[in-house]
Every structure is written in C-alpha cells, then in structure tokens.
C-alpha positions in Angstrom: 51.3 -20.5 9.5 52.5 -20.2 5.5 55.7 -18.5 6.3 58.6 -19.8 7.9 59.7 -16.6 9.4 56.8 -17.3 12.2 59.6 -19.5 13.7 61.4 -16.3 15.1 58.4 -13.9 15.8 55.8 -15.7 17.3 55.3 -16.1 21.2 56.8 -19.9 22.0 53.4 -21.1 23.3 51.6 -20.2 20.2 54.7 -21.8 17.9 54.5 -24.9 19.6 50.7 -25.5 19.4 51.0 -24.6 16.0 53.7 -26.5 15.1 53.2 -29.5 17.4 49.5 -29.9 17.4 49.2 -31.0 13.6 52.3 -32.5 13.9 51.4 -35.2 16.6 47.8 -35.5 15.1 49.8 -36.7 11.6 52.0 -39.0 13.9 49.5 -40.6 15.2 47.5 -40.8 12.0 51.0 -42.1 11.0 51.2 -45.1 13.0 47.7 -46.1 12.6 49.1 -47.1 9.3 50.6 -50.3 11.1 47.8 -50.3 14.4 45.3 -50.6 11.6 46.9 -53.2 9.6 47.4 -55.3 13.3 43.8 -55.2 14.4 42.5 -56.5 11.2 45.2 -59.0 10.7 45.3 -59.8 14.6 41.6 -60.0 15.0 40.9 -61.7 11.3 43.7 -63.4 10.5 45.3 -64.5 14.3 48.4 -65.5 16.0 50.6 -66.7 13.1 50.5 -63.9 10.8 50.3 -60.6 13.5 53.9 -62.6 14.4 54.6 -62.8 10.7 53.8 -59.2 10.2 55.9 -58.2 13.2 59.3 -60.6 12.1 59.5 -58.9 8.5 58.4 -55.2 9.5 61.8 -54.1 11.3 63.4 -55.4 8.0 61.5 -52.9 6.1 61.9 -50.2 8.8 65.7 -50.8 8.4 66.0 -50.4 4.5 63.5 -47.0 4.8 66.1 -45.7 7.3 67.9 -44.3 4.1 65.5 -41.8 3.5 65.2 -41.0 7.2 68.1 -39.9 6.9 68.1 -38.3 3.7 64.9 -36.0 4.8 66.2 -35.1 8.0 69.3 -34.1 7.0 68.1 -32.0 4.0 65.2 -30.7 6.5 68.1 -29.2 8.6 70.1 -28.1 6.0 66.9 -26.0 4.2 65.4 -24.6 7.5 68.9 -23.2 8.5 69.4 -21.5 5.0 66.0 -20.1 4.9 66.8 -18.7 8.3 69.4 -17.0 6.6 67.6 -15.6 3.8 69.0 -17.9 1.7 66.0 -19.5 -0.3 67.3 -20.5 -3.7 69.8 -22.6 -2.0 67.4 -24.3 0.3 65.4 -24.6 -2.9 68.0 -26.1 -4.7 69.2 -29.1 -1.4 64.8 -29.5 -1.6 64.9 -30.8 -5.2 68.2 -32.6 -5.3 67.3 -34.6 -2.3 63.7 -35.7 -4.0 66.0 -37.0 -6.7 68.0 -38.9 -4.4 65.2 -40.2 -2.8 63.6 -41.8 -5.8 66.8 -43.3 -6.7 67.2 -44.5 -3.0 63.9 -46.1 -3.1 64.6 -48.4 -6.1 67.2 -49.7 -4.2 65.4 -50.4 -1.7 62.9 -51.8 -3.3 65.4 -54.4 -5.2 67.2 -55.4 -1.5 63.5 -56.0 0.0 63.0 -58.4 -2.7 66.4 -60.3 -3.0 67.1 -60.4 1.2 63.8 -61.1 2.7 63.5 -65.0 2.7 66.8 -65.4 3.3 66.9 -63.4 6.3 63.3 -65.2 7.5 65.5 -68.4 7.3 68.7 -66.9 9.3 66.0 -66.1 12.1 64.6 -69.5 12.5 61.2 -69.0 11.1 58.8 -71.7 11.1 57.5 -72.6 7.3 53.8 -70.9 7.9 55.2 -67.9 9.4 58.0 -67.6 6.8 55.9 -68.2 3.8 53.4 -65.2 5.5 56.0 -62.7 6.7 57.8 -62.7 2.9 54.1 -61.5 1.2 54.3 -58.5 3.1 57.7 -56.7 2.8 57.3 -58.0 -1.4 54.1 -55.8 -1.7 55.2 -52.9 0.2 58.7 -52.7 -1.5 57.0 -52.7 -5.1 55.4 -49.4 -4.2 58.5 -47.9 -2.4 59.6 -45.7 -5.2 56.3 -43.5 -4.7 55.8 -44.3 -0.9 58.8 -43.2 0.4 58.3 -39.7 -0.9 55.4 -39.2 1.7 57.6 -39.3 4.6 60.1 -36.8 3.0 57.7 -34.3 2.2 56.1 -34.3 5.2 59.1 -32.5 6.3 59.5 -30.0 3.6 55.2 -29.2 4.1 56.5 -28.6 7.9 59.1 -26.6 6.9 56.9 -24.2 4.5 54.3 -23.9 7.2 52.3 -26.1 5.7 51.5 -28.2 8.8 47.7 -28.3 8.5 47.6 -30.0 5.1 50.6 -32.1 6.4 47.8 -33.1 8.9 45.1 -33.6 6.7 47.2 -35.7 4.3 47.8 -38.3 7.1 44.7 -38.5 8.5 43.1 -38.9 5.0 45.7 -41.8 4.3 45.0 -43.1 7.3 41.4 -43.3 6.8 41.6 -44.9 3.4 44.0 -47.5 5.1 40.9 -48.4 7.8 38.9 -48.8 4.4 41.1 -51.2 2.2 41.9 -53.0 5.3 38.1 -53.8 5.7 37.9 -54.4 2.3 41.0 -56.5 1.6 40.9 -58.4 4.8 37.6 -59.3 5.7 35.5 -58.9 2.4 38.1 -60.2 -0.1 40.3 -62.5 2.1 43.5 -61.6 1.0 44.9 -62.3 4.3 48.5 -60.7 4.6 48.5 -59.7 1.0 45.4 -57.3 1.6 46.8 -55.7 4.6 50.1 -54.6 2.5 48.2 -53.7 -0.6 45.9 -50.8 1.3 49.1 -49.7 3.2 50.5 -49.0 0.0 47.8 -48.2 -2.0 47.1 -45.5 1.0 50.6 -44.1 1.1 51.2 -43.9 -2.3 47.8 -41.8 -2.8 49.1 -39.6 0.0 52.5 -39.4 -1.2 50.9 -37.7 -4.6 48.6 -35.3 -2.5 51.9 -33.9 -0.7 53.3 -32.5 -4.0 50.3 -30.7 -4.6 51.5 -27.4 -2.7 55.0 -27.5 -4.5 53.7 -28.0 -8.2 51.1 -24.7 -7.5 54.4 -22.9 -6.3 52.6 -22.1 -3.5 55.1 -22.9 -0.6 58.8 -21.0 -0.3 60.9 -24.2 -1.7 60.3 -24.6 -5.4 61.9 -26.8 -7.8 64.6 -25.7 -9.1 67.1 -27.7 -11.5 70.7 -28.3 -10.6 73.0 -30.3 -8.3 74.8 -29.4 -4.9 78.1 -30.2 -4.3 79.6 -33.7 -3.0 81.0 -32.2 0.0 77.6 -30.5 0.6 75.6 -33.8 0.2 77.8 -35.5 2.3 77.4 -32.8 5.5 73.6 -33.3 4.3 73.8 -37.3 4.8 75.9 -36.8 7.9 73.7 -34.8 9.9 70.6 -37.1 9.0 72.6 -39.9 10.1 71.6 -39.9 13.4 67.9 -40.4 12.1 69.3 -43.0 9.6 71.1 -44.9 12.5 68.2 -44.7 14.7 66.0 -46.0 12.6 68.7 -49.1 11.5 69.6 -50.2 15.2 65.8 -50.0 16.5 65.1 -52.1 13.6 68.3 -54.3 13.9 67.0 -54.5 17.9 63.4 -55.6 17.1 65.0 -58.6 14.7 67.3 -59.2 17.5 64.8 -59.1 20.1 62.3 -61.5 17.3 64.8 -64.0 17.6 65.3 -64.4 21.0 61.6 -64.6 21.4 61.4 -67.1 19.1 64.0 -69.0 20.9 62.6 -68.5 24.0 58.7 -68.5 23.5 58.3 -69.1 20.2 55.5 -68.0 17.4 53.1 -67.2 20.6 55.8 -64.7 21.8 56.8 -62.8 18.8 53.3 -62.4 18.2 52.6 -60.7 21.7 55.8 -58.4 21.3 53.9 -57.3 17.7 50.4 -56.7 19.8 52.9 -54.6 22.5 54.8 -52.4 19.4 51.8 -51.6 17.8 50.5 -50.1 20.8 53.8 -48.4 21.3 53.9 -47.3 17.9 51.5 -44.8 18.9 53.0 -43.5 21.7 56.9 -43.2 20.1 55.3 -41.6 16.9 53.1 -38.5 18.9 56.5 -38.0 20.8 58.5 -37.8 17.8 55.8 -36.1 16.1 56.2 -33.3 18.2 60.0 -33.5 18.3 60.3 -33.6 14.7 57.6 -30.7 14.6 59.9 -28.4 16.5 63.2 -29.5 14.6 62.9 -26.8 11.6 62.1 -23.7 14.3 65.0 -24.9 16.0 66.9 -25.1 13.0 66.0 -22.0 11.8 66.2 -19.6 15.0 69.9 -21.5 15.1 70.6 -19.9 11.7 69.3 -17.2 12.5 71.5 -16.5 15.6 68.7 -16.5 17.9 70.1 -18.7 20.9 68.3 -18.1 23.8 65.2 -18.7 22.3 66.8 -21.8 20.5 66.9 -22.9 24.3 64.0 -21.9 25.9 62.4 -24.0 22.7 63.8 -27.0 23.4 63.1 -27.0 27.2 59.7 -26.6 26.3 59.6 -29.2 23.8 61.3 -31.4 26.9 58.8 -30.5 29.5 55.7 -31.4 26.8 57.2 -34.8 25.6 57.9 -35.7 29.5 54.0 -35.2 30.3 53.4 -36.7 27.0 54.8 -39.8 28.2 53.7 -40.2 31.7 50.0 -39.6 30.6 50.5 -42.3 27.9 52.2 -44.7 30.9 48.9 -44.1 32.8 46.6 -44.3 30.3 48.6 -48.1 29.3 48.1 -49.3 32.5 44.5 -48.6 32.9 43.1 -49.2 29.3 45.9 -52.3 28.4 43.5 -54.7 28.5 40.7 -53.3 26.7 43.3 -52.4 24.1 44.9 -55.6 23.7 40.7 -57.1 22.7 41.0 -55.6 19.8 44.5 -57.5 18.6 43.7 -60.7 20.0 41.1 -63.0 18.8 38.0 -63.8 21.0 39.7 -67.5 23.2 43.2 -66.9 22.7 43.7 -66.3 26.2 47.1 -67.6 25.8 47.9 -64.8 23.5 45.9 -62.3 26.2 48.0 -63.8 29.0 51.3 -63.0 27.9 50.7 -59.5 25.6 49.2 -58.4 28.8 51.8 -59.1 31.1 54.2 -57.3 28.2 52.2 -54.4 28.0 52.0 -54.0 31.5 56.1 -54.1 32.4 56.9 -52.4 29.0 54.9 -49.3 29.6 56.7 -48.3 32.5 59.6 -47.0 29.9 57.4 -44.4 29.0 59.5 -42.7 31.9 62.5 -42.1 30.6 63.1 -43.6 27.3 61.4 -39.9 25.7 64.6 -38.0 27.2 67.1 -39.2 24.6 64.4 -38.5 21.8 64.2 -35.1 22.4 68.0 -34.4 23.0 68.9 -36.2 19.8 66.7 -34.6 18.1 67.6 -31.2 19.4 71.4 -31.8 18.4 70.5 -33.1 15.2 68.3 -29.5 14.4 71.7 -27.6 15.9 73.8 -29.0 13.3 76.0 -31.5 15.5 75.8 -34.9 14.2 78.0 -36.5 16.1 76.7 -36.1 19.3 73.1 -36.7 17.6 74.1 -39.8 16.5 76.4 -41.2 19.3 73.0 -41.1 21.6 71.0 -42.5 19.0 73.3 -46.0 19.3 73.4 -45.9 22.6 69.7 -45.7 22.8 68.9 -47.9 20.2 71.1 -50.6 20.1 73.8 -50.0 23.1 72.2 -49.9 26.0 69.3 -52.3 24.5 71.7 -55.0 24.0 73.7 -54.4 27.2 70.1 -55.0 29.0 69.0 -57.7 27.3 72.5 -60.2 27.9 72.0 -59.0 31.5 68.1 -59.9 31.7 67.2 -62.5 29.4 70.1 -65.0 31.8 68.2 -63.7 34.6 64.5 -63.7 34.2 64.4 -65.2 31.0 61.1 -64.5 29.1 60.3 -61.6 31.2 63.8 -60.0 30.8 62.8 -59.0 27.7 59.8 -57.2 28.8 62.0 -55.4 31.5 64.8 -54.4 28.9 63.3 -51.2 27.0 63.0 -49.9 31.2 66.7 -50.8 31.8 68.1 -49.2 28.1 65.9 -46.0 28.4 67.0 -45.4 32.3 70.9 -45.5 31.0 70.5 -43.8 27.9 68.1 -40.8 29.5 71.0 -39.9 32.0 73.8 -39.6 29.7 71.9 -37.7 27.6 71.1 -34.9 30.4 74.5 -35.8 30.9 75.3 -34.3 27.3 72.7 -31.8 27.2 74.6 -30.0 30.9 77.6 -30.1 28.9 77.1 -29.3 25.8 73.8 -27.1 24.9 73.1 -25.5 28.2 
C-alpha cells in the first residue's frame, strides 16, 4: 500500500493485515532493541548491571515521552487532513513537527546528562549499581538528537503507506544491534558502555534510512518550509498527550516500582523485575504495534466521515489485540523458564528463583491490561484527548499505584508481582465503561 486513500477502499481484513502485519513485525524488532541489550548484558555481564540497566531506563523512557507525544499528535493531525484532501497542510504539520523534534531532543539530551546521578542517589542506589546505571542513559542521550527521529518517522512511513520499509528499517536496526552487542559486549568488553553504544549506533543508522523515502519525494508528505500556528501546535501537542502521559507515568511507575524493590528485595529484585520487562517488552510493543498501525486508517476514515467503518475498525483491532494477548499469556507460562536461561547466568538460581515466580504471576495481566491500550488509542486517532488521556493515567499510574499501597502491606514482595493484574482489571472496565458511552 503507497497511497493513503487504501484506508477507505480496501476490505477491513485486507487493511488490517496490511497495516498490522508490518507494523507488529517492526514492534517487535522494536523491542528487541532492549531484549537484546538484556541477554548480553544479563548473560555476560550479570545481576548488577541487568538491575543497573533496568533502574536508569524508565528515566530515559520518561524524557523520550516528549516526542511520543509530539509524533502522535502530528500523526493524527496529518492522517485526518489527508483524509480531507488536504495534503499541503498535512505536509506542512509533517515538517514543522521534525523541527520540533530535533529541538526537543537536545533538551533531552542536556536533562539526561545533568539529572541522572542525582536521581540514582534519590532512589537509594548502591555505589556499583549507580556508577553502572549512569554510563548508560550518558551514551544514549548523546545520540538523542538523531535517534529520536526514528520513532517519529516511523509514523509518517505508516501514514504514507510505507509500512514495509517501516518494517525493514526495524528489523535491519535490530539486527545490527544483535551484531554490536556481540561485538561490544563479549569481544571488546565494554560492559554497559558497549550495550548503549550499538543501541545507538543502531538507531541512529536507522533513523537516517527513514528519511530516505521523503528526500526522493516519493511519499505524499514532503518538506515544505513554513510554520503552523500556536493554537494549531498546541491542539497538535494536546492530542499526543495522551501518548506523552503514558509514556511519563509508566516510566514514573517502573522508578516507583525500582524503589520499592530495592527496599524490599534489594539489587537481586530489581534485577528480576528487568529480566520480567524485557520479556514484556515484547508483548506491550506487538500490541501497540498493531494499535498504533491502525491509528492513521482510523484517523483518516474519521476525517473522512466514514463512521461506521471507523467502528467496525476498531472492534476488529479489539478482538485481534485480545487474542494477541491471551496467546502471549499462554505461550509465558509454558516457555517462562526456557526464556528466563537466556537472561540469567548459568548458577544464579537465586536470580532464576525469583524472575520465575515474577514471570509466572505477572503474565496473567496479559488478560486485561490490552483493553485500555486499544481504547486509548482509538480516542486518541478520533481526535478526543481528553478522554485519551484520562485512561492513560489511570492505567499507568492510577490504578498502579492504588494496587501497589494495597498489596505491597499485604503480600509484601509478591504484591508487586500481583499489581499489573489488579491495575489492568480496574482500568480495562472503565474503559469499556467509556467506550459504551462514548464511541459506540
């Protein structure tokens, strides 16, 4: 598909394998950027810097939530106007937002580097970890200002129909990553270092290869020069805050969550929550790989004034994530451990112990917590931010927090296993709740 029109004429089963098949394959390509990173560090490097990797990450995670925000919001904004035939404007919001990106990034980049030991310190790091964790959000945030592009135009490739080389792109970059890792990690030694260099080194190189498509003028957006008006930008930023907020509160949960397993467990428990999120990492990003997918057909038959078929889309796209999510729940369950040998280093059966027993409770979220996903995400591509981003808290951070001061008091350790069950359960019904209300 090289024509966004296909969004409105093709037969809904053919639109969402199109669409949705790439997509998930880049996901997944996606978040073997980080599985990657913890086998070889997990595996090579151990305990202490896996739970290093995992206390700084979120950090990282929270300050890229800018851009989140600022691609999904222009993604909406450019698939409704070329719905509407309106292609030198959606042109014009694809440029300006590339600039605000870049400028975005720096900032970024400067916060990574003046907040991370600081924050390391707040959390009650030990030395070792501290002096680990700080290597890696250094490297990463020095390459920001051409990484973060590659998130950004995944979108806009999406958007153009350009889902195939959007797919290529991440499965190439994921592939070089597999490469440096080897190299850096286990031929060099480079330790943490070396797993952050051929994450960005990776990126980066992809981030350049997205471009390619746009420079040839080969692809409906082009760049065009010129600004869009304040009040445009800020409906732009608005709608994409529910991505932006998403992405904040997860991360401000996971350095919440760090903490308390610090307090509670320890280096030894931090390090089998990272083992547990890098398998879920997988999971979340195929899910929102095909939710983000379908967000531009969505957007575009909405501007287009096709509404029933704007429905019958997203009840599809409910009913695939839903089987999505219960295979992955089964397929935890009776692969976890053979998973987990490739994290945990051969006589750490401590470490194999307790990321088992994790894995094991935490999967069974896979249940519910894909409900709120999808009917965020389907508010979000309808142009109603507010509802987008009121489930997004209460997903995120809300309901998270509510289960874990009810759990942790409880069960202790093993409250925090049980808490992504508890959040997803609450925040899946009032978002049926929502979708009743106010979409169907």
């Amino acid at each position: 598909m090289q024509d966004s029109r296909d969004f409105a004429r093709l037969p809904l089963g053919s639109l969402i394998v199109r669409c949705a098949l790439p997509a998930m394959v880049s996901m997944s390509a996606m978040a073997l950027y980080s599985v990657i990173d913890g086998v070889f560090v997990g595996y090579f490097l151990g305990a202490t810097a896996l739970a290093a990797i995992n206390l700084v990450f979120p950090m990282f995670m929270m300050f890229s939530s800018v851009i989140d925000m600022l691609a999904a919001g222009s993604s909406v904004q450019i698939a409704t106007r070329l719905g509407a035939g309106w292609r030198r404007e959606a042109s014009k919001i694809f440029s300006f937002s590339l600039v605000a990106i870049f400028v975005v990034s720096i900032a970024v980049a400067i916060v990574a580097f003046i907040g991370t030991k600081p924050l390391l310190a707040l959390m009650g790091a030990e030395p070792d970890v501290r002096e680990q964790a700080a290597t890696y959000p250094y490297i990463l945030a020095g390459g920001a200002p051409i990484c973060m592009f590659f998130f950004a135009t995944d979108n806009y490739l999406r958007i153009c129909g350009w889902q195939n080389y959007s797919m290529t792109l991440n499965v190439g970059v994921a592939l070089v990553n597999v490469v440096l890792d080897y190299l850096f990690i286990v031929v060099f030694g480079w330790g943490v270092a070396g797993a952050a260099l051929a994450t960005t080194i990776g990126i980066a190189l992809g981030s350049l290869l997205s471009f390619v498509p746009f420079v040839m003028k080969r692809t409906e957006l082009r760049f065009v020069r010129g600004t869009i008006p304040w009040r445009q930008f800020r409906k732009l930023a608005f709608n994409g805050s529910s991505d932006f907020f998403d992405s904040t509160a997860s991360s401000v949960m996971d350095l919440i969550v760090n903490t308390v397993l610090l307090s509670l467990g320890g280096t030894l428990a931090v390090a089998a929550f990272s083992v547990v999120m890098y398998l879920d990492s997988v999971v979340a990003m195929i899910v929102f790989g095909l939710t983000s997918a379908l967000q531009p057909a969505l957007s575009y038959c909405h501007g287009a004034g096709l509404t029933a078929r704007t429905r019958c889309l997203q009840k599809a796209v409910m009913g695939v994530a839903g089987a999505l999510s219960i295979g992955a729940l089964a397929l935890l369950q009776l692969g976890g451990p053979l998973a987990l040998t490739f994290f945990v280093q051969p006589g750490d059966t401590a470490l194999m112990e307790l990321s088992l027993m994790a894995l094991t409770i935490f999967a069974l979220s896979y249940l519910v917590k894909w409900v709120d996903i999808c009917v965020s995400s389907y508010f979000t591509a309808l142009e109603q931010p507010t509802v987008s981003l009121a489930l997004s808290l209460l997903g995120t951070l809300v309901a998270p927090l509510a289960a874990l001061a009810v759990l942790v008091p409880c069960l202790g350790l093993t409250g925090v296993w049980w808490m992504p069950f508890a959040a997803g359960t609450i925040s899946a019904a009032v978002s049926l709740a929502c979708l009743r209300r106010l979409a169907f």
